[in-house]
Backbone as numpy.savetxt, mean C-alpha at the origin, in Angstrom:
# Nx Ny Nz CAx CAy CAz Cx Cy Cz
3.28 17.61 -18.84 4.09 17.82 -17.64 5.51 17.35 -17.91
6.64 18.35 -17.39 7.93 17.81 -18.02 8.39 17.12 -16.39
8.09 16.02 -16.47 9.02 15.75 -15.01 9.86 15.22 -14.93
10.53 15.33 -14.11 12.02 14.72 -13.72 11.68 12.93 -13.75
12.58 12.57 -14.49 12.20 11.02 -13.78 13.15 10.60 -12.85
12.57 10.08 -11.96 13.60 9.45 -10.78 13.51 7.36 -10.98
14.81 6.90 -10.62 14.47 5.58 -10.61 14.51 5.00 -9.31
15.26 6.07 -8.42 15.46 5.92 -7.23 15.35 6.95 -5.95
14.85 7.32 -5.12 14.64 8.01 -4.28 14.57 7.71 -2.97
15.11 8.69 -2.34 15.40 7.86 -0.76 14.19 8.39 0.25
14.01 7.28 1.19 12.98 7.71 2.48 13.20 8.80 3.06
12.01 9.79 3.06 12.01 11.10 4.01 10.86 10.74 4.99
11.07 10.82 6.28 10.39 10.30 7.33 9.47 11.90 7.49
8.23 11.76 7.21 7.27 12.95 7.22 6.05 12.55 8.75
6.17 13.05 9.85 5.36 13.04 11.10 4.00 13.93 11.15
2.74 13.88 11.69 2.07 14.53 12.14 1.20 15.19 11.02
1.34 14.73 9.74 0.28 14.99 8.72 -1.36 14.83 8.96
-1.93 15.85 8.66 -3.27 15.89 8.98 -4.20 15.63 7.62
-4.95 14.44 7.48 -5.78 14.87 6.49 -7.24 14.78 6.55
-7.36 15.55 7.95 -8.83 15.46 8.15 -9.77 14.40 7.82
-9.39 13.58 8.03 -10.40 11.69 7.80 -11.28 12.01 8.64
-11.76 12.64 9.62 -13.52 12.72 10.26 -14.29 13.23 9.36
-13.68 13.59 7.66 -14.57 14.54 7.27 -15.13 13.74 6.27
-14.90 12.70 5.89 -15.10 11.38 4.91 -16.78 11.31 5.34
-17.15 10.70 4.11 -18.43 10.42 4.26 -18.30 8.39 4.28
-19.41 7.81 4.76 -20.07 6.32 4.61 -19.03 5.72 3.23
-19.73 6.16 2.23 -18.85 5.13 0.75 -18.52 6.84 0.21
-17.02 6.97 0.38 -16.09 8.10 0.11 -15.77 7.88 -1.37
-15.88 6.80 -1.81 -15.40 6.42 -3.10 -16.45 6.94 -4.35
-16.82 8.22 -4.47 -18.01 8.21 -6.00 -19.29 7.73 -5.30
-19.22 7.17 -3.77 -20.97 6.73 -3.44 -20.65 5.45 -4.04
-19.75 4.84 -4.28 -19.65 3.39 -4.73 -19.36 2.67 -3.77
-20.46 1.64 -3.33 -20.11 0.53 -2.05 -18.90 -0.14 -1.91
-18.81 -0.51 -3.35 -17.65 -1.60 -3.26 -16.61 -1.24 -3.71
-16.21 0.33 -4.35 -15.02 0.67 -4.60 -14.45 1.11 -2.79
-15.59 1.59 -2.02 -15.17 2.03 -0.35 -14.67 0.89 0.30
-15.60 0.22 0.13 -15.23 -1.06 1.28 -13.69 -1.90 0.58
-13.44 -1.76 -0.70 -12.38 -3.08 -0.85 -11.12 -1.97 -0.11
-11.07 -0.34 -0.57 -10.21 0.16 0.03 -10.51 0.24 2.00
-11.21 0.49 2.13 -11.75 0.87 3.81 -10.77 -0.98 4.21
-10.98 -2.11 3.88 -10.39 -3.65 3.83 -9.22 -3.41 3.41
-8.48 -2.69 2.80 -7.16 -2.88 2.80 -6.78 -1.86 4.12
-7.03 -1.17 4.14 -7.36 0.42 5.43 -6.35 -0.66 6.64
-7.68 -1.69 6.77 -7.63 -2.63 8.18 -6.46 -2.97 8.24
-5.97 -3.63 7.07 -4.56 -4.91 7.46 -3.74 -3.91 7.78
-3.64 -2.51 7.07 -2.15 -1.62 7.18 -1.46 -1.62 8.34
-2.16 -1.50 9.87 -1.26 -0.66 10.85 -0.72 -2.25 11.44
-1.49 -3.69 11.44 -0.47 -4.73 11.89 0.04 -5.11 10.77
-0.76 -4.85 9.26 0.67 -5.22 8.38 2.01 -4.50 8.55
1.57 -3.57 8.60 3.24 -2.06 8.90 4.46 -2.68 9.84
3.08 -3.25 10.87 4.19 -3.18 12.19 5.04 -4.91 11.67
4.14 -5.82 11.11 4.89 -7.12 10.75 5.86 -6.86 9.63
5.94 -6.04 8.68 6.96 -5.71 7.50 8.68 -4.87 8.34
7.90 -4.50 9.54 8.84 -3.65 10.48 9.69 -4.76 10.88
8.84 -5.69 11.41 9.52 -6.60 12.21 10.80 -7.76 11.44
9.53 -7.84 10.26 10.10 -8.74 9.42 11.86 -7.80 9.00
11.82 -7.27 8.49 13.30 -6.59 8.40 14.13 -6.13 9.45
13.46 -5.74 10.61 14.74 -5.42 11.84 15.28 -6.76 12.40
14.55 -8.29 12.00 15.25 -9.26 12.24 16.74 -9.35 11.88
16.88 -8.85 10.69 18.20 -8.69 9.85 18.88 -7.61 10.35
18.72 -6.80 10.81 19.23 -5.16 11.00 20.78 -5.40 11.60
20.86 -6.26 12.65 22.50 -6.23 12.81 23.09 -7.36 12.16
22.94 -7.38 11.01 23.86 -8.34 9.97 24.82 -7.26 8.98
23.61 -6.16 8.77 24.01 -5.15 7.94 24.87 -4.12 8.28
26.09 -4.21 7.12 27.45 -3.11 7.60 27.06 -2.22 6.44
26.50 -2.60 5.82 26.24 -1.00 4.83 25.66 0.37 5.44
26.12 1.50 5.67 26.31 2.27 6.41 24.70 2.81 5.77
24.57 3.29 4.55 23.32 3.82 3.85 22.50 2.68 4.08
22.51 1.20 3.44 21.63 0.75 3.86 21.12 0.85 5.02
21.76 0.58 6.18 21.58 0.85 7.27 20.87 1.80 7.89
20.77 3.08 7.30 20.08 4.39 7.56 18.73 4.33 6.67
18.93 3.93 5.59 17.79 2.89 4.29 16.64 2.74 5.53
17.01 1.37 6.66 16.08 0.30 6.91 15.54 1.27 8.10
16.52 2.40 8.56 16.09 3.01 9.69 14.71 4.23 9.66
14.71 4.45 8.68 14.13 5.31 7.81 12.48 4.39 7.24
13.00 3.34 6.98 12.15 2.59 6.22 10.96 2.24 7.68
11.70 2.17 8.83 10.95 1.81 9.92 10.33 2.71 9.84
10.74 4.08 10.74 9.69 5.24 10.81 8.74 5.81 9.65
9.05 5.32 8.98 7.90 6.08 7.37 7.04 4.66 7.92
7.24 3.50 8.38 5.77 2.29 8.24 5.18 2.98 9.49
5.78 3.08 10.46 5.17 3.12 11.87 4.37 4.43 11.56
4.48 5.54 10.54 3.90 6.32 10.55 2.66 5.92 9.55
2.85 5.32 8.96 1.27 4.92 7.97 0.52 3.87 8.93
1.02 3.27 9.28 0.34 2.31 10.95 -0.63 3.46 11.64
0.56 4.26 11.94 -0.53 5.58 12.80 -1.49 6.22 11.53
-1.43 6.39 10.61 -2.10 7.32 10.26 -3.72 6.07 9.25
-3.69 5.18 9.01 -4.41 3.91 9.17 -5.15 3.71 9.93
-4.76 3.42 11.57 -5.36 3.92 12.76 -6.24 4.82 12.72
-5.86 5.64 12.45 -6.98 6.85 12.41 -8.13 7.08 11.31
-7.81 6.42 10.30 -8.46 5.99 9.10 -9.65 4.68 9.65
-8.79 3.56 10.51 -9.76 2.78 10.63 -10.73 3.24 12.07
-10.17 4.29 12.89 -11.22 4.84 13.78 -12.16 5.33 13.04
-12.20 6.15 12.11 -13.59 6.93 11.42 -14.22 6.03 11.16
-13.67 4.23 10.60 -14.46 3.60 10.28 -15.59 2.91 10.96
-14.55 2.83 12.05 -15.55 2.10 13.22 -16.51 3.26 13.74
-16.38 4.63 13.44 -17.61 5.44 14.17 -18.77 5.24 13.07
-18.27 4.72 11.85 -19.46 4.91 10.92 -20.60 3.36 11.30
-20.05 2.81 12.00 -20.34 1.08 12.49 -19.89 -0.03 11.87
-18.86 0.08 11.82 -18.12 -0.93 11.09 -17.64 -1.89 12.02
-17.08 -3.15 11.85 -16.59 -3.97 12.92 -15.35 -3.81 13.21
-14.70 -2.90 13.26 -13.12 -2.82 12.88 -11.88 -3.16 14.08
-12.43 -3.38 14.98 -11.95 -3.94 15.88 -11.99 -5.13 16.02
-12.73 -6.26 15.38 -12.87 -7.68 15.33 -11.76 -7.81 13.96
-12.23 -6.93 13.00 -11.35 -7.21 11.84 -9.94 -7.06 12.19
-9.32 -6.08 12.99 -7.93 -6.05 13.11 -7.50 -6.96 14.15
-8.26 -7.62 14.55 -7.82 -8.46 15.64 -7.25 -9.93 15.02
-8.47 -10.42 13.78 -8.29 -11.03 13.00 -6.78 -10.92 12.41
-6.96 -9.52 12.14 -5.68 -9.43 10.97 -4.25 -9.44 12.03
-4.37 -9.19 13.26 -3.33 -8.95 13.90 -2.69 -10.69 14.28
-3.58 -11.52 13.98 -3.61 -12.68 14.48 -2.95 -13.74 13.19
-3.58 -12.92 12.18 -3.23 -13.46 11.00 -1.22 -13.38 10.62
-1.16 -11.63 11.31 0.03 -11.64 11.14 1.23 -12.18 12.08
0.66 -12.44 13.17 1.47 -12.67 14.05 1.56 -14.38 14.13
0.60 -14.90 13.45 0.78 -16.52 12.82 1.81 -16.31 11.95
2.10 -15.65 11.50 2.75 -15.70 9.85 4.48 -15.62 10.51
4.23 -14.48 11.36 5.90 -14.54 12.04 6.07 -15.42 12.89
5.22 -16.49 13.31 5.74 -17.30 14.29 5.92 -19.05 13.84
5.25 -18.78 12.47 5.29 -20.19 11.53 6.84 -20.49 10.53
6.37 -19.19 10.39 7.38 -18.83 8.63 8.46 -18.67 9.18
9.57 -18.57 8.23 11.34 -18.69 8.61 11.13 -17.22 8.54
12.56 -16.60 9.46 12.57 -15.43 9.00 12.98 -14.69 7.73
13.43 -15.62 7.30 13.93 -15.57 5.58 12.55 -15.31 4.81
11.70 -16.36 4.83 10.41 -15.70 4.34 9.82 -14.49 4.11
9.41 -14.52 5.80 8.92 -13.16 6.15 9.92 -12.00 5.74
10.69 -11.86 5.51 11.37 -10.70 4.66 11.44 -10.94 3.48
11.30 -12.00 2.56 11.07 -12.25 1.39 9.38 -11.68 1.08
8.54 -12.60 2.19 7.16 -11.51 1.75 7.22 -10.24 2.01
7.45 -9.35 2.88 7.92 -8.27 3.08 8.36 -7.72 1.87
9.63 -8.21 1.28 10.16 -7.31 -0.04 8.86 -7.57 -1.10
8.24 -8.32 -1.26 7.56 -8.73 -2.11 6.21 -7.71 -2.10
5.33 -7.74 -0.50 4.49 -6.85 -0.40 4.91 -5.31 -0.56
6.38 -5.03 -0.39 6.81 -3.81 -1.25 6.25 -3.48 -2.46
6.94 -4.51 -3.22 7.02 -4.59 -4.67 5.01 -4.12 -4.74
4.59 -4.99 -4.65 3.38 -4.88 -4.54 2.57 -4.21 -4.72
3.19 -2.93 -3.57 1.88 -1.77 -2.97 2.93 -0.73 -3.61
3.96 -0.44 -4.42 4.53 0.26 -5.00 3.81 0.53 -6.30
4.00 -1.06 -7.26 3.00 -0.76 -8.13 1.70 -0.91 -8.38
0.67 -0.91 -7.19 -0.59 -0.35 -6.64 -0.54 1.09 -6.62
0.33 1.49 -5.87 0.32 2.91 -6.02 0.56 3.57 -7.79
1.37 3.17 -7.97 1.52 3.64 -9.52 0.23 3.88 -9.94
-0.51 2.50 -9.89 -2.08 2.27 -10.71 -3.03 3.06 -10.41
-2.87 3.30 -9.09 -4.15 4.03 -8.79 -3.57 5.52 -8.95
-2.68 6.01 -9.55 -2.26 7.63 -9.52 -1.74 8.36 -10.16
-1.50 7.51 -11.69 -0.65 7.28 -12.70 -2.05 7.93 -13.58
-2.51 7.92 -13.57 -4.04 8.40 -14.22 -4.55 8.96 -13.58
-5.33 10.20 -14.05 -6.40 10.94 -12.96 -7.78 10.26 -12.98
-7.80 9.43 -14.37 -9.48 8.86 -13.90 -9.70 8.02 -12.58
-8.59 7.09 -12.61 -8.64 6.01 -11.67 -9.02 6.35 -10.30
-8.63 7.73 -9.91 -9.47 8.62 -8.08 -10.03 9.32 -8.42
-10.36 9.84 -9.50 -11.36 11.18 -10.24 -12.47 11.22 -9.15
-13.07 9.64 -8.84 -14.59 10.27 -8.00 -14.15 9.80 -6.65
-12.69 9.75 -6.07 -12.21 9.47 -4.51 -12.44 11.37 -3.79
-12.97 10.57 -2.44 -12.78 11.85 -1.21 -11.47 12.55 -1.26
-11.75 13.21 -1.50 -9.91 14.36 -2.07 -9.20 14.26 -0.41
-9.84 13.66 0.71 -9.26 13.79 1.96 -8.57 11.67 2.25
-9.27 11.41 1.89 -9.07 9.90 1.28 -7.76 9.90 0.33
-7.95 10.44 -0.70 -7.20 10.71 -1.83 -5.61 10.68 -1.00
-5.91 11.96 -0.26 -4.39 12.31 -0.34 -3.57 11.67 1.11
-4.34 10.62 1.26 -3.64 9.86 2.51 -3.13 8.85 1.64
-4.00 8.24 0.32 -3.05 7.10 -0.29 -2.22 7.85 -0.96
-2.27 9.07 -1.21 -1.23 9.78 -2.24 0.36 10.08 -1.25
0.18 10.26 -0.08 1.23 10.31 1.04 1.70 9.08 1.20
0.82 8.17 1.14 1.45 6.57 1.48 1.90 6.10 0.30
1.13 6.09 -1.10 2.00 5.91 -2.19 3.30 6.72 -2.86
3.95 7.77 -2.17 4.86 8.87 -2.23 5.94 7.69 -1.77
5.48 7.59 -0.14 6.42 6.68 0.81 6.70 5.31 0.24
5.96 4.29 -0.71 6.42 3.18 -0.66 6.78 3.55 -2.25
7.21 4.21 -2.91 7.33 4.79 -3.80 9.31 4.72 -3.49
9.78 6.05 -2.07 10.49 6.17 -1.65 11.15 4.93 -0.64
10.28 3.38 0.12 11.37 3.00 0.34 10.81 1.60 -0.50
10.87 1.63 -1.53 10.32 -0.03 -2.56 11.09 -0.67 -2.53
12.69 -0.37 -2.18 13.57 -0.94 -2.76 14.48 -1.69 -1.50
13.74 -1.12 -0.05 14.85 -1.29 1.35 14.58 -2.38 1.85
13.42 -3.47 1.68 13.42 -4.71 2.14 13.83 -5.60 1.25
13.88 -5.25 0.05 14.54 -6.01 -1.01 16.24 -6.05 -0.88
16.63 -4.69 -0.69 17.96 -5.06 -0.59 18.54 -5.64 0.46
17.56 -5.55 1.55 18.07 -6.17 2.53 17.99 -8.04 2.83
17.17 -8.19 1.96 16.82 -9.53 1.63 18.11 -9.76 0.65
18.26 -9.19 -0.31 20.01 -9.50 -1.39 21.27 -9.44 -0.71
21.30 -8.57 0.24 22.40 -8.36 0.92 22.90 -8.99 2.05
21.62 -9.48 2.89 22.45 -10.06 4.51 20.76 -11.31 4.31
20.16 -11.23 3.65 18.72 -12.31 3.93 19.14 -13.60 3.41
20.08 -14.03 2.54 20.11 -15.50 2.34 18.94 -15.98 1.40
18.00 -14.96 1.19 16.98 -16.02 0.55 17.28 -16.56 -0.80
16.77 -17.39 -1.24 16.97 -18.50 -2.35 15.80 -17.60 -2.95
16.17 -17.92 -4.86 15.75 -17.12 -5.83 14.71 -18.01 -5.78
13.98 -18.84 -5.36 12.96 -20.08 -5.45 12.32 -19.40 -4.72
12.22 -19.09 -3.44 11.75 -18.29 -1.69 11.17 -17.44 -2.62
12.10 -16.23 -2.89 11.69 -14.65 -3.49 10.73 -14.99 -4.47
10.61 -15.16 -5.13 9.46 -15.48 -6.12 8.33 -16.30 -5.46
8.20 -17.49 -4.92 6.74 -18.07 -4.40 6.25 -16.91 -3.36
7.20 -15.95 -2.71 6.78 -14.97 -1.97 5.76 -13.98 -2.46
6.03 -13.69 -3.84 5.04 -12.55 -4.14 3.66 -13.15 -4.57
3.65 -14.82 -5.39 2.73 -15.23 -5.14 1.96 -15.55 -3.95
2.66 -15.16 -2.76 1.79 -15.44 -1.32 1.25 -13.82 -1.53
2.02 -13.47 -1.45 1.58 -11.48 -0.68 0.79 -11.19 -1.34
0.49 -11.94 -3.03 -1.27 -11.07 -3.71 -2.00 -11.99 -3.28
-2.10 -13.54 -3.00 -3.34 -13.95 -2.31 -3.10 -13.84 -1.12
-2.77 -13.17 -0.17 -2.88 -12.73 1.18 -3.60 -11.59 0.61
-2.98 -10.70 0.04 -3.48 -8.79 -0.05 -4.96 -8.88 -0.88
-5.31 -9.61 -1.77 -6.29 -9.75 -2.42 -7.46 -10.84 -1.97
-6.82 -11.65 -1.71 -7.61 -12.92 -1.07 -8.48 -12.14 0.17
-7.34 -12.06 1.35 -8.41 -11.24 2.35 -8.66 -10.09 2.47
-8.60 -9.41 1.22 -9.12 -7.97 1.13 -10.31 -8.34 0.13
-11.01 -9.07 -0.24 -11.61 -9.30 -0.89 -12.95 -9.83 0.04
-12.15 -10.76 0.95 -12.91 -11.43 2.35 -14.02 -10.58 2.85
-12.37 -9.49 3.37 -13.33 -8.34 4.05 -14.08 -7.35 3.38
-14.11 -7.11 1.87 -14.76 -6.44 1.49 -16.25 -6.83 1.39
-16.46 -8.24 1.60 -17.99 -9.17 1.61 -18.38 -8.60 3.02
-17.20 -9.11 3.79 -17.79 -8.78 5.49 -18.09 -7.28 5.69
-18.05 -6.11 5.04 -18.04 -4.65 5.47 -19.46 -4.48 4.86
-19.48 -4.80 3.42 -20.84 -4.87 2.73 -21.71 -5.51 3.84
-21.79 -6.83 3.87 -22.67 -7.16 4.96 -22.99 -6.34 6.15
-22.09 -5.23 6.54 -22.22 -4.90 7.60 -22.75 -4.10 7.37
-22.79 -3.45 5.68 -23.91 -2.37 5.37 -25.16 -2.54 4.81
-25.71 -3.41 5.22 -26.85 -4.15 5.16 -27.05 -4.76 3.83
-26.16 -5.04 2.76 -26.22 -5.69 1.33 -26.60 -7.17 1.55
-27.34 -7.48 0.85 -28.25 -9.01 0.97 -26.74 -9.67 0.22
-26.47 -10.95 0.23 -26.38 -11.75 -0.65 -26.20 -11.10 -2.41
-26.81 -11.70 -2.46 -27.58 -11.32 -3.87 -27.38 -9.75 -4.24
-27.07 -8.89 -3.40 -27.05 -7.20 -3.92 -25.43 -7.31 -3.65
-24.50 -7.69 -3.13 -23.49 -8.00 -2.68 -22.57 -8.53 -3.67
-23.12 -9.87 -4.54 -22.79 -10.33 -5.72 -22.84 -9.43 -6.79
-23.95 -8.54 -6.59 -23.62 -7.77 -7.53 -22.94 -6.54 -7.80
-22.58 -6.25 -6.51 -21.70 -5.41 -6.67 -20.11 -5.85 -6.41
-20.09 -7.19 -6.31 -19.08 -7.67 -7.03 -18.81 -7.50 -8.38
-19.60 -7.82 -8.36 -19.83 -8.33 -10.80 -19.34 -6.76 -11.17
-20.26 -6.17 -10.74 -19.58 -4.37 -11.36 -18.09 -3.88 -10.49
-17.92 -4.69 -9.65 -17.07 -3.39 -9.19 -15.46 -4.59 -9.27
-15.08 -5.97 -9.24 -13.93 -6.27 -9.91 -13.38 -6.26 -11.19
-14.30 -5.82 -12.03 -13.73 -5.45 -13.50 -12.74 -4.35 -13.39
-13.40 -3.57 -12.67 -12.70 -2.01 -12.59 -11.21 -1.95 -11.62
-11.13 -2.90 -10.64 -9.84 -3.84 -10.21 -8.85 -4.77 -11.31
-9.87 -5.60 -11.54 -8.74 -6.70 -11.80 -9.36 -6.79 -13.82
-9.90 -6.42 -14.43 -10.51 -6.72 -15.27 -9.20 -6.24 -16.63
-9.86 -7.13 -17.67 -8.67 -6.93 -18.83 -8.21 -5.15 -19.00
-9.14 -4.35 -18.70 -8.93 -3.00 -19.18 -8.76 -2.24 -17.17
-8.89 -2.71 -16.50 -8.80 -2.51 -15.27 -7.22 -1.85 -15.11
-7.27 -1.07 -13.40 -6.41 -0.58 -13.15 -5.47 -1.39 -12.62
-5.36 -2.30 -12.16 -4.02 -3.08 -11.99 -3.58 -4.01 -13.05
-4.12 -4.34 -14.40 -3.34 -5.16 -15.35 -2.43 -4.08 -15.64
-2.89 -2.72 -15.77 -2.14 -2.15 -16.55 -0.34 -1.89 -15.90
-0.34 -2.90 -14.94 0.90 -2.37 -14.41 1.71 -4.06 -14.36
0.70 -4.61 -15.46 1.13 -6.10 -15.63 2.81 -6.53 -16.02
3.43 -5.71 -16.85 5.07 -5.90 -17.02 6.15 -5.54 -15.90
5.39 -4.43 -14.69 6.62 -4.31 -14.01 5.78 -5.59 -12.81
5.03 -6.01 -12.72 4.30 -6.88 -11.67 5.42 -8.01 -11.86
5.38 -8.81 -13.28 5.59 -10.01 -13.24 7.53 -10.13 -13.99
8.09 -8.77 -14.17 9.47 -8.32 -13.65 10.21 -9.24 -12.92
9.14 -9.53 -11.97 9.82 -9.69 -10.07 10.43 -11.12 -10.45
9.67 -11.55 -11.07 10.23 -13.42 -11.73 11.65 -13.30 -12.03
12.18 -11.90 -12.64 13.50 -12.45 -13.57 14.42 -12.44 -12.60
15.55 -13.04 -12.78 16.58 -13.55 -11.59 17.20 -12.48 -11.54
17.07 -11.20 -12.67 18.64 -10.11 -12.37 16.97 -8.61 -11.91
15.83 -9.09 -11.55 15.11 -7.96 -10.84 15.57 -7.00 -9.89
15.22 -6.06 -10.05 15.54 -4.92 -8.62 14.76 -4.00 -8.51
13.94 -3.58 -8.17 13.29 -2.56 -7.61 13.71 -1.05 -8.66
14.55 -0.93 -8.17 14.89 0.47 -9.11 14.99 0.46 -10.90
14.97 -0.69 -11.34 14.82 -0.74 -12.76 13.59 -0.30 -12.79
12.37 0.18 -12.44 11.06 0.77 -13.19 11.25 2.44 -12.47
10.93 3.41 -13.21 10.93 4.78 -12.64 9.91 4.88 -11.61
10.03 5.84 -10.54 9.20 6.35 -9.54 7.71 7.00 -10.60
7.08 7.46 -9.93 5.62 7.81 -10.53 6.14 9.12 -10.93
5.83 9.26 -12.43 6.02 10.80 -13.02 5.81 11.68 -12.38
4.79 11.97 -11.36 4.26 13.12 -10.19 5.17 13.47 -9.04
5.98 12.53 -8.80 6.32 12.14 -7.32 6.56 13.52 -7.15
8.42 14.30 -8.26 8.68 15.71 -7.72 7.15 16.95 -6.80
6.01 16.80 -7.93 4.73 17.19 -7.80 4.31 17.62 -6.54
4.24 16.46 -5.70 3.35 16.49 -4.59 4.63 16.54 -3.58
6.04 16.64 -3.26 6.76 16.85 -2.85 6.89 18.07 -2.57
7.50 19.19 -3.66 7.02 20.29 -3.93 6.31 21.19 -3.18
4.68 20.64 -3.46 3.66 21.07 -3.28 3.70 20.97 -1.24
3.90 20.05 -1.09 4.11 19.73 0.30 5.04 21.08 1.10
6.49 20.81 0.16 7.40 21.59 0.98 6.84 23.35 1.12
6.10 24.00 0.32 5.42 24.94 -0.15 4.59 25.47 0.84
3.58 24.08 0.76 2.47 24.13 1.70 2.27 23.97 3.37
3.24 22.92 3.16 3.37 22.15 4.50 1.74 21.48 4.70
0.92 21.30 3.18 0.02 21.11 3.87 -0.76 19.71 2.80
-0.91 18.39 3.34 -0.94 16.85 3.18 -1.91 17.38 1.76
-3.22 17.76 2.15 -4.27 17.61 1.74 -3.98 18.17 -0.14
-3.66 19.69 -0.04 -3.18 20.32 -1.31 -1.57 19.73 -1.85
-1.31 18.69 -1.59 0.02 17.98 -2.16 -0.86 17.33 -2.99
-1.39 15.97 -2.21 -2.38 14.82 -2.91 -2.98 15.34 -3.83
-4.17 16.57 -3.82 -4.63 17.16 -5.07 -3.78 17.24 -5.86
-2.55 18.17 -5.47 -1.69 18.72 -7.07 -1.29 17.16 -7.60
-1.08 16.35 -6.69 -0.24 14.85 -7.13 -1.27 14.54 -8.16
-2.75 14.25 -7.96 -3.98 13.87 -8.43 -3.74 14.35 -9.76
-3.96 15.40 -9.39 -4.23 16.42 -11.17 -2.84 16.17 -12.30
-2.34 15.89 -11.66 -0.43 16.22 -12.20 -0.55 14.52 -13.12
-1.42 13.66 -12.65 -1.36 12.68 -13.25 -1.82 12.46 -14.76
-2.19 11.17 -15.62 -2.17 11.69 -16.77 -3.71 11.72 -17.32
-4.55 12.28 -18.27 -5.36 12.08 -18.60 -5.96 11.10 -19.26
């Protein structure tokens, strides 16, 4: 594939995408318990994480005279509020399948709304840029390869392939807004991203015990589908080491967001979108377009 590389790309606010999520089955993932549930557990935190990453940056919003930035953070709002909504609807299918998902987001809504009422606001936009950084190169990992979703619900698929497009397009708008008008100390920015993976992993990990349980896994069958299924996460040959040099980047004092290229596909499923107008056949072409 000859693609364009981009290092930078700006937010396009995309509304009203359909990707048929009633049509998902129980474990969408290959029939794998625990590859469904750790994603179905990240599913949960999205629509009050969205809305706290929202918040966390419009604290700053009238500090900023940069005219683009400015349109940056405005942009950056409506692309979250729209993965919030479209999450929502992700975690309704979940709860029709019997899931607890209404205790869990209540949790999580509680979790986040501790976090903005403890933490400086300097923080919270420091974790904010950080959980950018984050779920940017998450997205890379999981899409950068076709094995890594090879056995995902192609309707599943192409909702993280829309949401990894978007944080793809704004990775870089809570960060600059944290360099530009946030004040934070190069000490802050860094212990930040060590919070945002044991927040994102820690209690996505939580809830991936609590969803299992809820699908009747003993103990003991539970553990074990731990044992098989974090190698394929976090394990030496796993899909997120491999994105181990731009992860730990974030340490160096002259970091920025736009020093690593966008995902070779991105033009791909853009494209395919403008063509189609249609969510589902973007994510595929994005899927396939990735590498072998």
């Amino acid at each position: 594939m000859n693609a364009k590389i981009h290092f930078n790309v700006d937010p396009v606010v995309r509304k009203n995408l359909d990707f048929s999520l009633d049509k998902i089955g129980r474990h969408w993932f290959g029939n794998d318990p625990f590859k469904s549930r750790f994603f179905d557990s990240v599913s949960l935190l999205f629509p009050d994480g969205e809305r706290y990453f929202i918040e966390s940056v419009r604290q700053f919003r009238d500090l900023i005279r940069d005219e683009k930035l400015n349109q940056e953070v405005g942009d950056f709002i409506r692309q979250e509020a729209q993965h919030s909504i479209a999450h929502s609807k992700m975690n309704n299918v979940l709860e029709s399948h019997g899931l607890p998902v209404t205790q869990i987001t209540a949790e999580a809504n509680e979790i986040f709304q501790w976090m903005s009422n403890n933490f400086s606001p300097r923080f919270n936009l420091a974790l904010t840029a950080a959980f950018e950084h984050l779920t940017a190169l998450m997205a890379e990992s999981f899409f950068a390869e076709k094995a890594a979703f090879a056995e995902a619900d192609p309707f599943v698929r192409a909702l993280l392939a829309w949401h990894s497009i978007e944080e793809m397009e704004h990775r870089d708008v809570a960060f600059d807004v944290m360099k530009t008008v946030g004040d934070v100390p190069e000490s802050m920015r860094k212990v930040a991203l060590v919070v945002a993976v044991l927040h994102m992993f820690g209690i996505g990990l939580i809830r991936t015990n609590e969803l299992l349980r809820y699908d009747g896994y003993s103990k003991v069958e539970r553990l074990k589908l731990f044992s098989s299924g974090l190698p394929w996460f976090f394990g030496r040959k796993g899909i997120l080491p491999k994105m181990n040099k731009q992860f730990f980047s974030w340490f160096k004092q002259d970091f920025h967001p736009s020093q690593h290229p966008v995902i070779a596909q991105y033009d791909v499923w853009v494209d395919v979108l403008a063509q189609t107008q249609d969510p589902i056949q973007a994510g595929q072409a994005f899927w396939e377009a990735g590498r072998e």
